[in-house]
C-alpha positions as CSV (number, residue, x, y, z in Angstrom):
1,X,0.0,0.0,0.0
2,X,1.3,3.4,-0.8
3,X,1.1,6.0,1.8
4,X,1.1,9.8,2.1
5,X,1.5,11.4,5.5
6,X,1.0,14.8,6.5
7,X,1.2,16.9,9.3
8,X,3.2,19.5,11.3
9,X,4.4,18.9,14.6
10,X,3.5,17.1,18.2
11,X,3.8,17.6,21.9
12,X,6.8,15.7,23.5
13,X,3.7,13.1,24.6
14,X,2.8,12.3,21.3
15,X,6.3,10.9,20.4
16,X,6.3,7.4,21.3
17,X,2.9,7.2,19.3
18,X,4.6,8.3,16.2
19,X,7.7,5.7,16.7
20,X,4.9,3.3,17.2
21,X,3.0,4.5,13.7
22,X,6.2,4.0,12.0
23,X,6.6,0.6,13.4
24,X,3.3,-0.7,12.2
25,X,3.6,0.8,8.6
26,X,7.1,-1.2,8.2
27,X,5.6,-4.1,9.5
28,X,3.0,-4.1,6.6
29,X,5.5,-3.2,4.5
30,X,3.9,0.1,3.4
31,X,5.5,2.3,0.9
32,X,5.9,6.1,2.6
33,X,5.8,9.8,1.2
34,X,6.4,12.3,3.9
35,X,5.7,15.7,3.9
36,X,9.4,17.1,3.8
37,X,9.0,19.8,6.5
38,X,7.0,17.5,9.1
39,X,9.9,14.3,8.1
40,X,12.7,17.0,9.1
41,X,10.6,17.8,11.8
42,X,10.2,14.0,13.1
43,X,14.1,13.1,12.3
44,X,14.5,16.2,14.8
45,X,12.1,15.4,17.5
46,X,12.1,11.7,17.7
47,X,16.3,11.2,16.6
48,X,15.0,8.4,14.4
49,X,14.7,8.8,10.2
50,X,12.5,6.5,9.4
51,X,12.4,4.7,6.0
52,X,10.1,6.4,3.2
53,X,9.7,6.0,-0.5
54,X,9.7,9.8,-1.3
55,X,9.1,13.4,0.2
56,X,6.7,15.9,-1.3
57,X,6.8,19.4,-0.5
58,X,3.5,20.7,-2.5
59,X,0.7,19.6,-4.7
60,X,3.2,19.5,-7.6
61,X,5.3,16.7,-6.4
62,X,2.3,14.7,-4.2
63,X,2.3,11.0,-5.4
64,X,-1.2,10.8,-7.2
65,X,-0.9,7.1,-6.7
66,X,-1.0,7.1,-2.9
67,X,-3.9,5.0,-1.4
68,X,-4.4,6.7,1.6
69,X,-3.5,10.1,3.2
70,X,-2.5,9.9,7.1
71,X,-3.0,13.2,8.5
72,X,-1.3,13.5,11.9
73,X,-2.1,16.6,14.2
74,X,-5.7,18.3,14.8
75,X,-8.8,19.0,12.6
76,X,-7.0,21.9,10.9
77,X,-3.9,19.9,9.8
78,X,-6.4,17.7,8.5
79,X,-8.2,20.3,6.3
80,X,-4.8,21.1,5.2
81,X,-3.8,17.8,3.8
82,X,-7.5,18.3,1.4
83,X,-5.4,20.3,-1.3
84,X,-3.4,17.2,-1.8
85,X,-5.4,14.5,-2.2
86,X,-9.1,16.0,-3.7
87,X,-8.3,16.3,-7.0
88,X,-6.9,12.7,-7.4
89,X,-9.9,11.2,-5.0
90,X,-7.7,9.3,-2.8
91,X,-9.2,8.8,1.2
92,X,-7.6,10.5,4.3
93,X,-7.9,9.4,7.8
94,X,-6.8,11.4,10.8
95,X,-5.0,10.6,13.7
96,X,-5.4,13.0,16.6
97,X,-2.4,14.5,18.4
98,X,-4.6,17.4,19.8
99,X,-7.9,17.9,21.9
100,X,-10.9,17.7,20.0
101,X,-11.0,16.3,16.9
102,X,-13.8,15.5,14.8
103,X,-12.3,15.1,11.6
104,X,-8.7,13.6,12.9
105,X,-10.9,11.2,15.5
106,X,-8.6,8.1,15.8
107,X,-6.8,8.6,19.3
108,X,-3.1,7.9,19.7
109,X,-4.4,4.7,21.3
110,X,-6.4,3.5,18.7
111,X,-3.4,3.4,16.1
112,X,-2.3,0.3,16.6
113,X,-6.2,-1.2,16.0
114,X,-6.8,1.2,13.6
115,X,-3.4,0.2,11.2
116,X,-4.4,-3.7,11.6
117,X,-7.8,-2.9,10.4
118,X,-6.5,-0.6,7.3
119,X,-4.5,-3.8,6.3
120,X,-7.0,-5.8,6.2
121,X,-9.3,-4.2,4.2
122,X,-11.9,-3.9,7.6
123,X,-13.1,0.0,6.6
124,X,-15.2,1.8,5.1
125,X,-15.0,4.7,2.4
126,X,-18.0,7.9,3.4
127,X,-17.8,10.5,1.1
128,X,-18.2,14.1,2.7
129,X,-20.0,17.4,0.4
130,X,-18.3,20.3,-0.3
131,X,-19.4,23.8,-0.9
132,X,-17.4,26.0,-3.3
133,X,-17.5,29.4,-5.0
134,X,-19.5,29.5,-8.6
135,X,-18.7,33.0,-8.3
136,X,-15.9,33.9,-8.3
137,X,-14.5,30.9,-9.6
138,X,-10.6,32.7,-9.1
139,X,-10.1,32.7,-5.4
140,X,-7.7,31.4,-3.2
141,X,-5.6,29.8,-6.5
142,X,-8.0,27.8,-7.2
143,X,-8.5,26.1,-4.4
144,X,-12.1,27.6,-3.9
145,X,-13.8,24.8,-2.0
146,X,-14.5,24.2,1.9
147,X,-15.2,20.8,3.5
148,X,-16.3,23.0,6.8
149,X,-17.8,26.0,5.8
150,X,-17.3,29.0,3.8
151,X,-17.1,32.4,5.8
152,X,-17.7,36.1,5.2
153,X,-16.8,38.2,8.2
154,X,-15.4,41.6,8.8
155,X,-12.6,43.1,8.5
156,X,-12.5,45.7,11.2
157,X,-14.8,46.8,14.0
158,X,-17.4,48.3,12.1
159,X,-19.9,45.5,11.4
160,X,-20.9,44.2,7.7
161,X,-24.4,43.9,5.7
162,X,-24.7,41.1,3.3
163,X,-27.9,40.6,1.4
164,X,-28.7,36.7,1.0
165,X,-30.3,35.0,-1.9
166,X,-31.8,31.8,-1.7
167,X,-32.0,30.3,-5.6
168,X,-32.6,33.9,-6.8
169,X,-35.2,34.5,-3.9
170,X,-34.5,37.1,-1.2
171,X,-34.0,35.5,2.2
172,X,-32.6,38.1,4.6
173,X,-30.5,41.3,5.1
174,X,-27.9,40.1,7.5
175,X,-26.6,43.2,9.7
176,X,-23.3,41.2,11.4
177,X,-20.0,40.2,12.5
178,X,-20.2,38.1,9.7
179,X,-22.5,34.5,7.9
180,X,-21.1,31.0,7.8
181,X,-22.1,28.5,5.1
182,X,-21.9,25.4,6.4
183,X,-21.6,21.5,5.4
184,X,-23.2,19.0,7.8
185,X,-19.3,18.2,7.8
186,X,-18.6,22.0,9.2
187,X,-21.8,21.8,11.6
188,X,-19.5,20.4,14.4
189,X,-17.2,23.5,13.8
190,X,-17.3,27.2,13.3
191,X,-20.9,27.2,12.8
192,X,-21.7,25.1,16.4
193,X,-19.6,27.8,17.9
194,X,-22.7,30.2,17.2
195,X,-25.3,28.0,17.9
196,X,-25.7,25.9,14.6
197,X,-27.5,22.9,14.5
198,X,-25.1,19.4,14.8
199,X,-25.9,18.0,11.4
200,X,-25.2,14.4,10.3
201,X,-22.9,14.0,7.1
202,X,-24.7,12.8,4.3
203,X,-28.4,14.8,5.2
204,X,-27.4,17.0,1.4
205,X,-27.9,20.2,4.0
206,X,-26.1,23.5,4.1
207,X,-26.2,25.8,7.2
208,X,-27.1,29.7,7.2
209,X,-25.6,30.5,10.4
210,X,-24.8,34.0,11.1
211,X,-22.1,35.5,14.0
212,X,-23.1,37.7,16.4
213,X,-26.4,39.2,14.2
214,X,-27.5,42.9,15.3
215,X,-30.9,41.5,14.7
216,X,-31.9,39.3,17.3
217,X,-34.5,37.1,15.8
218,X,-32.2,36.0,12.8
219,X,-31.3,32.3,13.5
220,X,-29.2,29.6,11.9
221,X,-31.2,28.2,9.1
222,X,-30.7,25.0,7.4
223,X,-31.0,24.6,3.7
224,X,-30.9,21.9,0.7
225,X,-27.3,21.7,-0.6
226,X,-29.0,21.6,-4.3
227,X,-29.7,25.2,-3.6
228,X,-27.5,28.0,-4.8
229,X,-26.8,31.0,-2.3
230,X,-25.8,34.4,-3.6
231,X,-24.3,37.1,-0.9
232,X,-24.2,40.9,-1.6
233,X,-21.7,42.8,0.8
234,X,-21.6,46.0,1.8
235,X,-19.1,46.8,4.4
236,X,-18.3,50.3,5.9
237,X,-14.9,49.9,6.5
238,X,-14.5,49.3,2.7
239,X,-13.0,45.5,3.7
240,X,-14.0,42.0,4.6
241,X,-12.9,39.1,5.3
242,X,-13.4,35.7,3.2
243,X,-12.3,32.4,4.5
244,X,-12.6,28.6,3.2
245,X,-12.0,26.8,5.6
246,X,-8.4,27.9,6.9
247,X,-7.8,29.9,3.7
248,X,-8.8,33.5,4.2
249,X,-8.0,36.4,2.1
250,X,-9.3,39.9,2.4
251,X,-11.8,41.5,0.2
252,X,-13.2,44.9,-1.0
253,X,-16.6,46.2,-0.4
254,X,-20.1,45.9,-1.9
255,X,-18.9,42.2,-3.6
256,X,-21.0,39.5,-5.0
257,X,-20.4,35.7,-4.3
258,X,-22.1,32.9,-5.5
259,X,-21.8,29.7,-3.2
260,X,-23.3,26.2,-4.4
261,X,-22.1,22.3,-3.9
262,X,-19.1,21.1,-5.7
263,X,-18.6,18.2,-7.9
264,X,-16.2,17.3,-5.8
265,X,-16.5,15.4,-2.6
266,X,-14.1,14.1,0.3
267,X,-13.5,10.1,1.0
268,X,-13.1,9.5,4.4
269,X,-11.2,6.1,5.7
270,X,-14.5,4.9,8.1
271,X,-13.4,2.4,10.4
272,X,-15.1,-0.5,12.3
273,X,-17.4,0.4,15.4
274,X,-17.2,4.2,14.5
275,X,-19.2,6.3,13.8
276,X,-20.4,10.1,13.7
277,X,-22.7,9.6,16.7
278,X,-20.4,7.8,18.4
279,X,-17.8,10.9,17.8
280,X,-20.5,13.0,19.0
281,X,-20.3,11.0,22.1
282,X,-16.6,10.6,22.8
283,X,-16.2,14.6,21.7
284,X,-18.8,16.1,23.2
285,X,-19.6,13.9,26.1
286,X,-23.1,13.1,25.5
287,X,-24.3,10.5,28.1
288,X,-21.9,11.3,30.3
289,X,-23.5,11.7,33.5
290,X,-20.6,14.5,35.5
291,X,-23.2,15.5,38.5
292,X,-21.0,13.6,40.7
């Protein structure tokens, strides 16, 4: 099996789980492209160099013939290893090094389970929507999709307007910090951190959710993901703020974006006896009774 691995760095506790990840992928005889700045950064931390295939230092020189991406940190190293593998539709499975983890949910106990089952073909592939710009099509190099959510928020302190369109019919005039579209993916993120709904992958919804509305009846609203959303902005400042995911770039005012469901979607490595609602349990803590 051919392997890409991502990530960044780890706490001094995480190390002997990394030795350990190695260990397993030699036993199985995997072939290895590393990321080249997190391999010099695990030859420094760990005094080991393991043995890889290759290195890769962008999307020019990823292996398009991996078989699975290992992302190894938190959620957003995992949304950082996307770029890599969307356009050639190979899986990704994240291991977590950090706190929370929804996306990277395999704990640095679970490795050792998790690697036998890879082997021997006990997973399952889910497939995740994404949202991306239909207008403009030119932003952030291209890369103009979102697994989470897609974000318009201000730029300064004054707040911004944005006039929302649902399919060409007028939904609202948002007077705000700033409106997240969401995936069901993203409903565990950004969005729940304004009071969004916690939507379940695959329910082909998108969230309206805005962030800290001046109107205080405007609440999160959840839509078809066959719908098409057009935002107008107006911000006083004269700037805004536009983020996909971790990609954000400033804007200019009174802008027009187009936001709809891309072609492409995200394969992710399911394993045995997981599952979202079980993530929502182990994450969050539902059913965990903590009066005593």
């Amino acid at each position: 099996m051919k392997i890409a691995l991502y990530g960044k760095t780890f706490s001094e506790g995480f190390r002997p789980y990394v030795q350990e990840l190695f260990r397993k992928l030699t036993e199985y005889n995997a072939q290895l492209s590393v990321y080249k700045p997190f391999y010099d950064y695990i030859c420094a931390e760990t005094r080991m160099m393991p043995d890889i295939s290759s290195m890769y230092s962008d999307c020019n020189d990823f292996d398009p013939f991996s078989d699975l991406m290992i992302s190894i940190g938190g959620d957003g190293t995992f949304l950082e290893s996307i770029p890599y593998v969307i356009r050639y539709d190979i899986p990704v499975i994240g291991i977590n090094s950090g706190r929370m983890g929804f996306l990277a949910y395999i704990s640095r106990e679970e490795i050792i389970k998790a690697f036998d089952a890879i082997f021997n073909n006990n997973f399952d592939i889910e497939y995740r929507t994404m949202i991306h710009f239909l207008k403009p099509e030119n932003l952030f190099e291209g890369m103009n999709y979102a697994l989470n959510e897609i974000t318009i928020h201000k730029g300064g302190s004054s707040m911004i307007t944005i006039d929302a369109f649902v399919n060409e019919e007028f939904l609202n005039t948002y007077w705000t910090d700033g409106l997240i579209i969401s995936t069901p993916t993203g409903s565990t993120a950004y969005s729940l951190s304004v009071s969004g709904p916690v939507v379940v992958p695959g329910s082909e919804n998108f969230i309206i959710a805005p962030i800290a509305s001046h109107n205080l009846t405007v609440r999160p609203l959840i839509i078809p993901d066959d719908t098409v959303i057009t935002l107008k902005v107006k911000s006083r400042s004269g700037r805004f703020l536009v983020s996909a995911d971790n990609r954000t770039i400033e804007s200019v005012s009174e802008k027009e974006f187009r936001l709809g469901k891309s072609d492409r979607r995200l394969k992710m490595l399911r394993l045995p006896d997981t599952s979202f609602y079980s993530t929502l349990r182990n994450k969050l803590m539902w059913g965990v009774d903590k009066r005593n």
